[in-house]
C-alpha positions as CSV (number, residue, x, y, z in Angstrom):
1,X,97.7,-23.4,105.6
2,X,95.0,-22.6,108.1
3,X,96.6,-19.0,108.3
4,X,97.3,-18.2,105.4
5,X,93.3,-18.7,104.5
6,X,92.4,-15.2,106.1
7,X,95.1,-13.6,105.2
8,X,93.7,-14.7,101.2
9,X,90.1,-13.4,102.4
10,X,91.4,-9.9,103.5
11,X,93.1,-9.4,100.6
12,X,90.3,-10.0,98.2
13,X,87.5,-8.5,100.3
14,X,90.2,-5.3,100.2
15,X,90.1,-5.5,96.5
16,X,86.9,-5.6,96.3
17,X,86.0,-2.2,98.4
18,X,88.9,-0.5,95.9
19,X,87.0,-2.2,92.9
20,X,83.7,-0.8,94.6
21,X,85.3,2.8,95.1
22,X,87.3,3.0,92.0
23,X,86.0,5.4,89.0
24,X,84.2,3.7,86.5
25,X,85.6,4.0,82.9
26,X,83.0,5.2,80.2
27,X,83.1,3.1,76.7
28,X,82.2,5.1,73.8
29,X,82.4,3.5,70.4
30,X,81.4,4.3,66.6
31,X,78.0,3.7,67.0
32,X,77.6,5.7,70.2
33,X,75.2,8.7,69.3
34,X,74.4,10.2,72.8
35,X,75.9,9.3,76.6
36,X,75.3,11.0,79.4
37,X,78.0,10.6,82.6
38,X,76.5,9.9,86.1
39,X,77.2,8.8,89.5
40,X,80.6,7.1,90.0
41,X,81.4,7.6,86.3
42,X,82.2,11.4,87.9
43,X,84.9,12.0,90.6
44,X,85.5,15.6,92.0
45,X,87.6,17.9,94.0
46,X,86.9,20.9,96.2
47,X,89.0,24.1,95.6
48,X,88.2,26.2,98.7
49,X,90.9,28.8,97.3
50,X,90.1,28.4,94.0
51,X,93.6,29.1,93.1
52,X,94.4,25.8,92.1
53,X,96.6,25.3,88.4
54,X,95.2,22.7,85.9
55,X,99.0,20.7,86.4
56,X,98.8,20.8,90.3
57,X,95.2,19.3,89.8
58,X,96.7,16.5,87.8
59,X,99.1,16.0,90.6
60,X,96.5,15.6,92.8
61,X,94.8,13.4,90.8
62,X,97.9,11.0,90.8
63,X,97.9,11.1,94.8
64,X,94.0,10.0,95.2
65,X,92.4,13.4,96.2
66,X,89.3,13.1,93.8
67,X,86.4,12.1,95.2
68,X,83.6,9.5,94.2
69,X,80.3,11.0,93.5
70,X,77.6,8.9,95.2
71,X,74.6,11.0,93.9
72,X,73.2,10.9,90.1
73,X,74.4,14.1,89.2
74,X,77.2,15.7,91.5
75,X,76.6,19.3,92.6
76,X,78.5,22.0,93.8
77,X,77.5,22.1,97.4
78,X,79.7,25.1,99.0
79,X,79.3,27.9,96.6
80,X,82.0,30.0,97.3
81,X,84.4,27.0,96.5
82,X,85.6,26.1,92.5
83,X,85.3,22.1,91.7
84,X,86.9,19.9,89.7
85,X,85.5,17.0,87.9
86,X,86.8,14.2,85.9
87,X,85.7,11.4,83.9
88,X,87.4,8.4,82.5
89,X,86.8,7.6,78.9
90,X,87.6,4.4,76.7
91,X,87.4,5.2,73.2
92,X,87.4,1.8,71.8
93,X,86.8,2.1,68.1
94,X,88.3,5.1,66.3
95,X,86.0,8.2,66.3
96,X,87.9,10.0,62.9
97,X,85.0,9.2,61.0
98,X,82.2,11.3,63.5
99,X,82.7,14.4,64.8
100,X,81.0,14.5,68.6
101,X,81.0,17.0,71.3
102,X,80.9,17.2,75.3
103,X,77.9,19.2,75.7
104,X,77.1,20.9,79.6
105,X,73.2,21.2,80.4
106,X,72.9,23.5,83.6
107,X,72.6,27.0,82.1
108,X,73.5,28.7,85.3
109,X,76.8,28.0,85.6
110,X,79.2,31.5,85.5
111,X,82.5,30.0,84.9
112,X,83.4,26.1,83.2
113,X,87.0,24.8,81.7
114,X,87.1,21.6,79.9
115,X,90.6,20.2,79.4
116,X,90.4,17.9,76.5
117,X,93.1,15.5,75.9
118,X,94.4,14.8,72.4
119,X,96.1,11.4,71.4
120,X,99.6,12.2,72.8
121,X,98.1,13.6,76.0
122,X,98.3,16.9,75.6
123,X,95.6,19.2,76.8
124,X,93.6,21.6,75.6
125,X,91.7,24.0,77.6
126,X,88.5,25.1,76.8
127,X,86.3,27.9,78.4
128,X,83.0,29.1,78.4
129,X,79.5,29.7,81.3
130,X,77.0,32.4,81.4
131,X,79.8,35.1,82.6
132,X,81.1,35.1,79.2
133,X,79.1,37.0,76.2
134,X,77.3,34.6,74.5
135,X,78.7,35.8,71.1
136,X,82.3,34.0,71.9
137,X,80.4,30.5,72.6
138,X,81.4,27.8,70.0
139,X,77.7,27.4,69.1
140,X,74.7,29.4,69.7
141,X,73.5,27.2,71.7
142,X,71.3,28.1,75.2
143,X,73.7,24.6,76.5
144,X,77.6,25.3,76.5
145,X,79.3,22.8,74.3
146,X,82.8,22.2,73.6
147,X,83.8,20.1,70.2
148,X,86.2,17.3,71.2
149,X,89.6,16.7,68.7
150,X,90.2,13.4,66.6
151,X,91.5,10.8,68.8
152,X,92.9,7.4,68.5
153,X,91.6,4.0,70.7
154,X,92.8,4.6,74.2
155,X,91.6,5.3,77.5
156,X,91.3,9.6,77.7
157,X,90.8,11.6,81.4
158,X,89.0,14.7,80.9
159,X,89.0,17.5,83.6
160,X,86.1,19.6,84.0
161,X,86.6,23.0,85.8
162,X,83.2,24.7,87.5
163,X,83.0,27.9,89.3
164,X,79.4,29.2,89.8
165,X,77.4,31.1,92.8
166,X,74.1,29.3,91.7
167,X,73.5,25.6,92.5
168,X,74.1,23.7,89.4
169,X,73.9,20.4,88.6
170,X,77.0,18.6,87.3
171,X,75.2,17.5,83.8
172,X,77.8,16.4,80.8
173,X,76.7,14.7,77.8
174,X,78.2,12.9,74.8
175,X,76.9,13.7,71.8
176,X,77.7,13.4,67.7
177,X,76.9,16.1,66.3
178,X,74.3,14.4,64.2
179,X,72.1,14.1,67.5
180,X,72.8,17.3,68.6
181,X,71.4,19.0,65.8
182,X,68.8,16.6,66.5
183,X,67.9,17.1,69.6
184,X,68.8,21.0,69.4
185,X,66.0,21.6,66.9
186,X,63.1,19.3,68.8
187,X,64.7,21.6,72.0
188,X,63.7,24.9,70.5
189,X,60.9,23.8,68.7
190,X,59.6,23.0,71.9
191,X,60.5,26.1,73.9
192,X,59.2,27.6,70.8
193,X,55.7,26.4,71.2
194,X,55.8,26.9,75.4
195,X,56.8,30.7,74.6
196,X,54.4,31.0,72.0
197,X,51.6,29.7,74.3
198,X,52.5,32.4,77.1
199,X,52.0,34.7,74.6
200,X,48.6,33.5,73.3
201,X,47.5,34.1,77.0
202,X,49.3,37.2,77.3
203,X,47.3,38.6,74.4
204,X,44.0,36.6,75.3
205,X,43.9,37.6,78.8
206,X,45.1,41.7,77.8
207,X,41.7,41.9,75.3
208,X,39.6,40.3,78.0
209,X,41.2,43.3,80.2
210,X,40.2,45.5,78.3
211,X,36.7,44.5,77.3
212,X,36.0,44.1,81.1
213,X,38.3,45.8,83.0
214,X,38.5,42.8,85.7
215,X,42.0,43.7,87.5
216,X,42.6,39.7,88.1
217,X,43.6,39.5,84.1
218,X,46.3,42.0,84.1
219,X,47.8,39.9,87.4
220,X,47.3,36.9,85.4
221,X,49.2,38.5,82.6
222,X,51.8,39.6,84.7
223,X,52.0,36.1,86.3
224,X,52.7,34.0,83.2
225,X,55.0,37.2,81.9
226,X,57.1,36.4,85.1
227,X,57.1,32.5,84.2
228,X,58.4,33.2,81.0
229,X,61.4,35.1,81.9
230,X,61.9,32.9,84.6
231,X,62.2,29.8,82.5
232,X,63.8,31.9,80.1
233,X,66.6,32.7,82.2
234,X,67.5,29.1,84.0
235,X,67.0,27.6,80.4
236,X,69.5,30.4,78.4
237,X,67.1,31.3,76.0
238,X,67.0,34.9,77.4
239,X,70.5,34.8,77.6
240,X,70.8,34.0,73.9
241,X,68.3,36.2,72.6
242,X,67.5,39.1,74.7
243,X,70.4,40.1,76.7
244,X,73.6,38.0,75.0
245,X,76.1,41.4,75.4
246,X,75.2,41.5,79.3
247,X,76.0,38.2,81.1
248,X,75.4,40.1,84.3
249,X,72.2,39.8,84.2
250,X,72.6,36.1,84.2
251,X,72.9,36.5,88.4
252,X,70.0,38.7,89.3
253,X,67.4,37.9,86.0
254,X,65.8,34.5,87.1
255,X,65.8,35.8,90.8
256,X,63.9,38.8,90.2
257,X,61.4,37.0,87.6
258,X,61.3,34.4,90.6
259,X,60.5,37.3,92.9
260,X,57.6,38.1,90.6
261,X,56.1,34.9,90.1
262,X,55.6,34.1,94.0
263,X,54.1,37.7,94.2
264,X,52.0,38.1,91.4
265,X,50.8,34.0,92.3
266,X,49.7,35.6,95.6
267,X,48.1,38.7,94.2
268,X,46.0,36.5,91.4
269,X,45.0,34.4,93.9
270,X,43.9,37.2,96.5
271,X,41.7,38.4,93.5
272,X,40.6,36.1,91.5
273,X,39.4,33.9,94.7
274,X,38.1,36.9,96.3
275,X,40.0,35.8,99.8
276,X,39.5,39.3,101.4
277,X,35.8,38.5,101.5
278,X,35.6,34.7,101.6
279,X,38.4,34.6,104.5
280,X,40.0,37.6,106.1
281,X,42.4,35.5,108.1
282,X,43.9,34.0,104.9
283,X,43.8,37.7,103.1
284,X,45.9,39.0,106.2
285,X,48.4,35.8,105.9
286,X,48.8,36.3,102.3
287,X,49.5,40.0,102.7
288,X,52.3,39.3,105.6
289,X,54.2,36.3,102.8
290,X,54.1,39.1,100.4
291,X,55.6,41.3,102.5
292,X,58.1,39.3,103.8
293,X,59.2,37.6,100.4
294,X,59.7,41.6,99.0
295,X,62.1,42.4,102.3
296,X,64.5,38.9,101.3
297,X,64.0,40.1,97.6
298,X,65.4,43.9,98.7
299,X,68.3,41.8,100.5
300,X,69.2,39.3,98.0
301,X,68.8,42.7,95.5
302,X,71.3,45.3,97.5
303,X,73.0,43.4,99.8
304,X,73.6,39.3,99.4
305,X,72.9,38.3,95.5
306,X,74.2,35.1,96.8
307,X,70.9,33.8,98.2
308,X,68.9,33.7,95.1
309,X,70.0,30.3,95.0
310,X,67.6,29.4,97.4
311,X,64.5,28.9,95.0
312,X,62.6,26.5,97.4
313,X,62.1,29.5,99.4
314,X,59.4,30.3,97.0
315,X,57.5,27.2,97.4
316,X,56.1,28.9,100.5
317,X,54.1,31.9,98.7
318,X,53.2,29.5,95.7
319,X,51.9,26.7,98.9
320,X,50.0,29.2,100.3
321,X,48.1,30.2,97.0
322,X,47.5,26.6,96.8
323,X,46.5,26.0,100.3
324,X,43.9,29.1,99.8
325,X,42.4,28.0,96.4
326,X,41.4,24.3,98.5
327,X,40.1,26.7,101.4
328,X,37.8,28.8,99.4
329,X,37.1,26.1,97.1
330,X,35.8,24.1,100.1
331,X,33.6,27.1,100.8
332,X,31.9,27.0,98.1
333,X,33.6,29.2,95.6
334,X,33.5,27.3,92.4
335,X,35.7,28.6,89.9
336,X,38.6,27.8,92.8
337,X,38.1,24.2,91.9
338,X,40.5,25.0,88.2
339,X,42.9,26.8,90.2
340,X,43.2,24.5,92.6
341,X,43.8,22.2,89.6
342,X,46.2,23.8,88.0
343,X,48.7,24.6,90.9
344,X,48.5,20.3,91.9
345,X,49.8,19.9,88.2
346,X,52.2,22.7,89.0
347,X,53.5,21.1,92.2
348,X,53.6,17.2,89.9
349,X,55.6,19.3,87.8
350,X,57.9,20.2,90.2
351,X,58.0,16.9,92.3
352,X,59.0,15.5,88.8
353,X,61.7,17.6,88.1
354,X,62.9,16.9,91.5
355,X,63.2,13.6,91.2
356,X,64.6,14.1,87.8
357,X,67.5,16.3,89.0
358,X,68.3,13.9,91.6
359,X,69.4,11.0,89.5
360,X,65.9,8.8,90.2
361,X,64.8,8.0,86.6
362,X,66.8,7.7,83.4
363,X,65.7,7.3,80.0
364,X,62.6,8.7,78.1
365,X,61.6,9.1,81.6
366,X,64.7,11.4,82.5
367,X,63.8,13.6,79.4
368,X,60.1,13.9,81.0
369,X,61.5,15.0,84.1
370,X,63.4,17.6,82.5
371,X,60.7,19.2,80.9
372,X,57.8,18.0,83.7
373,X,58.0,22.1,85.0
374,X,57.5,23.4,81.3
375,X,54.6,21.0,81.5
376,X,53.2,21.7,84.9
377,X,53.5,25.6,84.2
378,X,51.4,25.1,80.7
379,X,48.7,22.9,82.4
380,X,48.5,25.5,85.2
381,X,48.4,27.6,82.4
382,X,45.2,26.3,80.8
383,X,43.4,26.0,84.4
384,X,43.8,28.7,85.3
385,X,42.4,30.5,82.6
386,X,39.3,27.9,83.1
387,X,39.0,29.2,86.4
388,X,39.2,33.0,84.9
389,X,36.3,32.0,82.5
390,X,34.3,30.1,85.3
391,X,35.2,33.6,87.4
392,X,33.8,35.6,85.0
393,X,30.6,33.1,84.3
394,X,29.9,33.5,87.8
395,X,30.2,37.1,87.5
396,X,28.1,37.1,84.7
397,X,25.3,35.1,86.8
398,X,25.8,37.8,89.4
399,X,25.1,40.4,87.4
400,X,22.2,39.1,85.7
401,X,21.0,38.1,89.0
402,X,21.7,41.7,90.3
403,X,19.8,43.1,87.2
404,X,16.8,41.1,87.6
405,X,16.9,42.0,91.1
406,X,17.2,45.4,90.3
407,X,14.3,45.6,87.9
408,X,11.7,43.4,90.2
409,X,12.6,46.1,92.5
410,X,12.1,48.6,90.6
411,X,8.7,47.1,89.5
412,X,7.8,47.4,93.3
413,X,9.0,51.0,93.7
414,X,7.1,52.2,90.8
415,X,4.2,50.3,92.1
416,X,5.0,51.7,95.7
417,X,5.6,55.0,94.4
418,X,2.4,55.6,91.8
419,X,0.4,54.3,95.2
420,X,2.5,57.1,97.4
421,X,1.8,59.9,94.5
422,X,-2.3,59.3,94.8
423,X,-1.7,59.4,98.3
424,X,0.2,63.0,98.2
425,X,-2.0,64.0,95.6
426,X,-5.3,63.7,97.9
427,X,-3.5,65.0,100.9
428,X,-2.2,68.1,98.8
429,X,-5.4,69.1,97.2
430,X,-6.8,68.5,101.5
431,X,-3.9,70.9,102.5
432,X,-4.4,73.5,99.5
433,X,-7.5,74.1,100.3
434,X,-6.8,74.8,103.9
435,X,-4.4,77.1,102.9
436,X,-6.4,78.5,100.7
437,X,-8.2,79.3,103.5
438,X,-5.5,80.3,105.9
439,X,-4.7,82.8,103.0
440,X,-7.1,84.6,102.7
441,X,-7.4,85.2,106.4
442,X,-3.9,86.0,106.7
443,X,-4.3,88.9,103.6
444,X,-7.4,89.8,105.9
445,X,-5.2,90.1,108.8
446,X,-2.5,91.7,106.7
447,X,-4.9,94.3,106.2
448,X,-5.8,95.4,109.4
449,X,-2.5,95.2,110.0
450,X,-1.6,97.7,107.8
451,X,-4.0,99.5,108.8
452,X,-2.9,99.5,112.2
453,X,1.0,100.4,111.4
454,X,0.1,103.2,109.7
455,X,-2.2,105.1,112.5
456,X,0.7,103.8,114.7
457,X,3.4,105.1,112.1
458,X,1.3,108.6,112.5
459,X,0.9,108.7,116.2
460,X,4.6,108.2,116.5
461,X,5.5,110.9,114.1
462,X,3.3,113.0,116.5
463,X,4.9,111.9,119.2
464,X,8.6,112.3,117.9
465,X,7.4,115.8,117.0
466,X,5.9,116.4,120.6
467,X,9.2,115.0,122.5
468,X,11.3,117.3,120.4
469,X,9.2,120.4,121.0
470,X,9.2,119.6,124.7
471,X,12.7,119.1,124.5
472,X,13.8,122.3,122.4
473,X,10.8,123.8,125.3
474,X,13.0,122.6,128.5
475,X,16.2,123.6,126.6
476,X,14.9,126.8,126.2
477,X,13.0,127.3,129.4
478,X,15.2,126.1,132.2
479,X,19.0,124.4,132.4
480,X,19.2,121.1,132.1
481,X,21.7,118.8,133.0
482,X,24.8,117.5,130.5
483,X,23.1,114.1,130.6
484,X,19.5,115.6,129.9
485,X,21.3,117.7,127.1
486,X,23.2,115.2,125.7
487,X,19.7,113.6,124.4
488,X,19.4,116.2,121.7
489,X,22.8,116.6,121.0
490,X,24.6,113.1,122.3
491,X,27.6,113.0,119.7
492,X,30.1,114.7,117.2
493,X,27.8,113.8,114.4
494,X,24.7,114.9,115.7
495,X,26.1,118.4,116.4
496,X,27.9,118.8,112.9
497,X,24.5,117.7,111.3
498,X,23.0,120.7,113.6
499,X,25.6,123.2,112.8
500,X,25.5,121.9,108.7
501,X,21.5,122.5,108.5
502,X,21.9,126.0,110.8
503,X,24.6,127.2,108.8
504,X,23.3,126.4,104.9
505,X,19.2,126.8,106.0
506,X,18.4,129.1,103.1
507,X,20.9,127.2,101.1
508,X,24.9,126.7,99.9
509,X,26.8,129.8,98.5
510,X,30.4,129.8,98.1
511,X,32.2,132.1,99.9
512,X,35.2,132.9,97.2
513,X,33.0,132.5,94.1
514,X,29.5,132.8,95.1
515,X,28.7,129.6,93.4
516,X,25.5,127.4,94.4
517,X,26.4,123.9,93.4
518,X,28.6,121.5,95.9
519,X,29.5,117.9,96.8
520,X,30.5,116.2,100.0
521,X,34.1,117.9,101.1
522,X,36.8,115.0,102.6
523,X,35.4,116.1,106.5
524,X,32.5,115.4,107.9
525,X,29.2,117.5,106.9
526,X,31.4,120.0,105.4
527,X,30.8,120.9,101.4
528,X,33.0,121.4,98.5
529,X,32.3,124.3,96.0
530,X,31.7,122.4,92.5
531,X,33.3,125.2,90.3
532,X,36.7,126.7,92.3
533,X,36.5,123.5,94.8
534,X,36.7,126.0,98.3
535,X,36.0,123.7,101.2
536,X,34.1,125.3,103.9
537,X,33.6,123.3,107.3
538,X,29.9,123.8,109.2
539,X,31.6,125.1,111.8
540,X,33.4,127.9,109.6
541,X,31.7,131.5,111.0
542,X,30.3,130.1,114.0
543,X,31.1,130.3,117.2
544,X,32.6,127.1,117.5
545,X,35.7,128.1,114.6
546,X,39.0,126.8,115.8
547,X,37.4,124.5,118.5
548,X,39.2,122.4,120.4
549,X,36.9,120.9,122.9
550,X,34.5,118.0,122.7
551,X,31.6,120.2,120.4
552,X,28.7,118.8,122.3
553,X,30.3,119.7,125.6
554,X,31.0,123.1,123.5
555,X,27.4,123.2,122.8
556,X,26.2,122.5,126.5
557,X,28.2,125.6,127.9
558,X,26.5,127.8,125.0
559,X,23.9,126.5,126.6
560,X,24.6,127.4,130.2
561,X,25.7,130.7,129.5
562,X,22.7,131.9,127.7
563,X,20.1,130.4,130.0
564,X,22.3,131.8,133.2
565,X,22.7,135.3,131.9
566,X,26.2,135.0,132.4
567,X,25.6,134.5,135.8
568,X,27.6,130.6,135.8
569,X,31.1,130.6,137.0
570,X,33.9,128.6,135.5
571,X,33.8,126.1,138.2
572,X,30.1,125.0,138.3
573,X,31.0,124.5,134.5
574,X,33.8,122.6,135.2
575,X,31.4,120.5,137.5
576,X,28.6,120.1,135.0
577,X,31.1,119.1,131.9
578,X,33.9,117.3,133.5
579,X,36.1,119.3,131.9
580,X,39.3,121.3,133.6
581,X,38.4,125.1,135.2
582,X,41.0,126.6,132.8
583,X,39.5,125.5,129.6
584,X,35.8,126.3,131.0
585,X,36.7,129.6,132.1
586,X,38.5,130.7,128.8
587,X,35.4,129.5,126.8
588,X,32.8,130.8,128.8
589,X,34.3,134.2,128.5
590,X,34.0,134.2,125.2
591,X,30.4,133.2,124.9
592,X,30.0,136.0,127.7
593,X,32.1,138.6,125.9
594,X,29.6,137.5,122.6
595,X,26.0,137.9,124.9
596,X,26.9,140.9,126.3
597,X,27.6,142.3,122.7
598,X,24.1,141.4,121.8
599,X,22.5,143.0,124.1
600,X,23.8,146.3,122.9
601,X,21.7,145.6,119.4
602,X,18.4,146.3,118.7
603,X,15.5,144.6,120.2
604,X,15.0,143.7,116.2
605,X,18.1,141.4,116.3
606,X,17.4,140.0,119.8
607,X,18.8,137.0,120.4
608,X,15.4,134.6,121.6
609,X,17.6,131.3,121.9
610,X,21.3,130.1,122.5
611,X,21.1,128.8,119.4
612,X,21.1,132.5,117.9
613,X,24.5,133.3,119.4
614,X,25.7,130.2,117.4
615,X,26.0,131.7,114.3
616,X,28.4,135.1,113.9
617,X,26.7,138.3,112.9
C-alpha cells in the first residue's frame, strides 16, 4: 500500500504536465461575434525544406511534432523556413444560421494556406498573402480572409500554412461577418482620417514653402510623405489601392519608405534645430548615421532584400533626432521643446505597439496598441508643426530684431555720415583753394616751359643741321672709317631712303609711259606707275643695279674709291668692309672703270662728290 502511493503521485503529476502542455481547444458558439486565437490555443511546426505536403503534415501531427507556442502571438523566427500552425476548434452550437470567417491580420506575409475542414473531414485549401495580386483575394480587404463552410457541432483542426521573408506575427481571428463589416468600416474610416491628416500637412506645410521658402518645410513634407507610405505599406492599404497588379513591391516598398523616414527625420532635425550651428559635434554624428543608414539601404536594395526585416535598426537615426532636439533644447533653442515633444509620443507610440505585438494586453487595450504608432505618428505630427510655427516665430523675432537693428544703425550712419560730409566739405573748399593756387603756378611754369622747349627744339634743329653738314664735310673731305660712315648711312633702309630721294629729287616720271602719279610699289622705297602700274626700284639706273652686296657696305667702297682717286687696292677694302678680296676687287673696278670715265667729261659735268657717280649719266 505504502508503494503503490508514489507510484499514484507520478502518474497524476505526469498527467498534469501533459494537461499543462496539451493544445487548448477553442469554443465558439452562436453568439460568438469575434475571437482571436493566442498562445497555447496555437501549435506550430518548422519546415526547414519547405517541401513538406499538407497529408505528411497531418501525419506529423498524429506523431506529436507540433509545438506549443509559449508567446502571445507566435512568429516566424528563421525566415528562410515555411511554418505550420494549427488550432483546435469546438463548435458547439451549429453555425448554419451565421456565416463567419478566419480573418489573418499581419499584412506582410508573401505566402498563407488555410486548410479548412468541412463536417466529414475533408479539407479544403485555401491561398492567399501579399505575393498574390490583390484582385484574386476573396475580399478587398487590406487583411486576408478566408470564408469558412457550414459545419455541424464537433471539434474541427484547422492548418494554417505561412511562408514569408518579413517577420510576421501569427495573428488569426474569428469573425461573423456581421463584425467584420463592422469593424472593416470603423478600420478605414480611420486610416481614412490618418491619411487625410498627412495630407492636410502636406498641403499646409507646401504653401508655407512657398510663401517663405524655409527649406525645413519641404523636409517636413517629405518626412510625413515617407510615414504615409510606410504605414501604407505594413497596413495593405497601398497594396490595395496603389499598386494591387504589382505584389513585388510588397518586399522593397515599406523598406525604402523606412529608409526615408530615418533620413528625412535626421535631415528635419539638422534644420529645423539648426544643429550645425548650435552643436557641430552632433551635426558631424548626424551626418555619419545618415551615411551609414544609406550604405545598409544600397545593400538591403542590390544585394540582401532579406534584411529589411530589421526595422529596429531604424530606431537609431530616429534616437538620435531625439537625443539632439533634448540637446539643443537644453541650450536654449526653444522651438526644440515641441519637437522634443512629439518624437517622446512617437517613441509611447512605439513602446505601445510593442507591447501590443507581444501578447501583454488584450482587450480594448489590445486594439489601442494596435493603432498606438498611428497615434504617436499624428501627435508627432501636430508638434512638430508647433515647433515649425514656434521656428518661424523666432525667425520672425529675428528679423524684426535684425531690422530694427538695421535701421538704428542706419540712423547712426546717416548721422555719422552728414558729420563726415561737413567735414570733407571744409577740407575740400581748404584743398581747392590751394590748388587753385598750385594751378596757376603750374600754367606759369607751363609757360616758361614752353618757352624753354621751343628755343631748345630750335637749337637742336641747329645742331642736327650742323652735325650733318660736318658730317657730309668729313665725308667729303677725308676717308673715314666704315664705323664713322656707318652713322650716315648705318642700314638697308637708310640707304634706299637716300637712293629714293637722289633718284626722284625733281620728281617721279614713269619710264614706259611718262606718267607723274604713283603709289608705294610691293619693295621697299620703290614706286608703282598709277596708270600702266611699271614698278621701278631706287636703285634702277644707279650704280648699285643688280647689287648683291650689303648696299651700305656698297655705299662705303663708292666712298673709298672716290676720295682715294682710285688709288685703294682690293685688299685694304677687304680690310675696311670685312668683306672677301674677290668681291671687293670686282666692285671696285667697276666704280674705278666709272671715275676714270668721268674725268674724260667736261669740267661742266665734274663730278664734286661720290655721291655724283651714284647716279648713271
Amino acid at each position: 500500500m505504502n508503494c503503490a502511493k508514489p507510484f499514484l503521485i507520478t502518474i497524476l503529476c505526469c498527467c498534469f504536465i501533459t494537461g499543462l502542455k496539451a493544445q487548448q481547444q477553442v469554443h465558439l458558439y452562436e453568439n460568438t461575434a469575434e475571437y482571436i486565437f493566442t498562445s497555447n490555443e496555437i501549435n506550430w511546426l518548422e519546415d526547414p525544406t519547405g517541401n513538406l505536403s499538407f497529408e505528411e503534415i497531418k501525419k506529423r501531427d498524429a506523431a506529436g511534432y507540433f509545438k506549443s507556442n509559449y508567446n502571445y502571438y507566435p512568429q516566424n523566427t528563421n525566415h528562410r523556413s515555411t511554418y505550420w500552425f494549427k488550432v483546435r476548434v469546438v463548435i458547439s452550437d451549429t453555425l448554419k444560421q451565421k456565416q463567419s470567417l478566419i480573418e489573418f491580420f499581419d499584412q506582410t506575409i508573401d505566402d498563407i494556406t488555410l486548410f479548412l475542414p468541412d463536417s466529414s473531414g475533408k479539407y479544403t485549401a485555401m491561398h492567399s498573402g501579399a505575393g498574390v495580386n490583390f484582385p484574386h483575394r476573396l475580399y478587398h480587404h487590406k487583411n486576408f480572409e478566408f470564408l469558412i463552410p457550414h459545419v455541424s457541432k464537433g471539434t474541427y483542426t484547422y492548418y494554417v500554412r505561412i511562408k514569408s521573408l518579413n517577420e510576421i506575427n501569427f495573428i488569426m481571428v474569428y469573425r461573423t461577418i456581421e463584425r467584420f463589416i463592422n469593424y472593416a468600416l470603423v478600420e478605414y474610416i480611420t486610416y481614412g482620417l490618418f491619411y487625410g491628416m498627412i495630407l492636410v500637412f502636406c498641403f499646409y506645410n507646401l504653401l508655407m514653402l512657398m510663401a517663405t521658402g524655409l527649406s525645413h518645410y519641404l523636409y517636413y513634407v517629405l518626412y510625413i510623405v515617407s510615414v504615409g507610405i510606410y504605414e501604407m505599406s505594413t497596413d495593405g492599404i497601398a497594396f490595395q489601392f496603389i499598386w494591387p497588379e504589382t505584389p513585388g513591391l510588397n518586399v522593397y516598398m515599406y523598406g525604402i519608405s523606412l529608409y526615408c523616414m530615418s533620413i528625412f527625420a535626421l535631415i528635419f532635425a539638422r534644420t529645423l534645430l539648426r544643429i550645425k550651428r548650435q552643436s557641430p559635434t552632433l551635426y558631424k554624428m548626424i551626418n555619419w548615421i545618415i551615411f551609414i543608414r544609406t550604405i545598409y539601404f544600397l545593400i538591403c536594395l542590390f544585394i540582401r532584400k532579406e534584411w529589411f526585416i530589421y526595422k529596429f535598426l531604424d530606431f537609431i537615426p530616429l534616437f538620435a533626432a531625439f537625443i539632439s532636439g533634448i540637446i539643443i533644447w537644453y541650450k536654449g533653442f526653444k522651438p526644440a521643446r515641441f519637437f522634443v515633444l512629439g518624437n517622446a509620443l512617437l517613441f509611447v507610440g512605439a513602446i505601445a505597439k510593442l507591447i501590443n505585438v507581444l501578447g501583454l494586453v488584450s482587450g480594448n487595450l489590445a486594439v489601442a496598441g494596435h493603432y498606438s504608432m498611428v497615434f504617436g505618428f499624428v501627435m508627432e505630427m501636430i508638434f512638430l508643426s508647433f515647433s515649425i510655427g514656434d521656428q518661424v516665430r523666432l525667425f520672425r523675432k529675428e528679423k524684426k530684431q535684425a531690422q530694427d537693428d538695421a535701421f538704428f544703425h542706419m540712423q547712426r550712419n546717416l548721422k555719422l555720415q552728414a558729420s563726415i560730409n561737413q567735414q570733407l566739405e571744409e577740407q575740400v573748399a581748404v584743398r581747392t583753394r590751394q590748388l587753385e593756387i598750385q594751378s596757376r603756378e603750374i600754367y606759369l611754369q607751363a609757360q616758361e616751359i614752353a618757352r624753354m622747349n621751343k628755343l631748345l627744339e630750335k637749337d637742336n634743329a641747329e645742331l642736327k643741321t650742323n652735325i650733318e653738314k660736318i658730317t657730309d664735310a668729313r665725308i667729303k673731305s677725308s676717308a673715314l672709317t666704315f664705323a664713322e660712315f656707318s652713322q650716315k648711312y648705318p642700314d638697308q633702309e637708310q640707304c634706299y631712303r637716300f637712293l629714293a630721294d637722289l633718284k626722284w629729287s625733281q620728281g617721279f616720271t614713269c619710264k614706259k609711259c611718262n606718267y607723274n602719279n604713283f603709289s608705294n610699289g610691293r619693295k621697299p622705297f620703290s614706286r608703282r606707275c598709277n596708270k600702266c602700274a611699271y614698278e621701278e626700284s631706287p636703285m634702277n639706273d644707279t650704280i648699285f643695279e643688280n647689287n648683291r652686296i650689303p648696299i651700305n657696305k656698297a655705299f662705303y667702297i663708292v666712298y673709298l674709291v672716290f676720295t682715294t682717286k682710285g688709288n685703294i687696292s682690293s685688299y685694304q677694302i677687304a680690310e675696311k668692309t670685312g668683306m672677301r678680296q674677290g668681291t671687293c676687287w670686282a666692285y671696285a673696278v667697276r666704280i674705278k672703270n666709272l671715275l676714270e670715265t668721268t674725268e674724260h667729261t667736261s669740267k661742266k659735268n665734274k663730278k664734286n662728290s661720290w655721291i655724283d657717280l651714284i647716279m648713271k649719266t
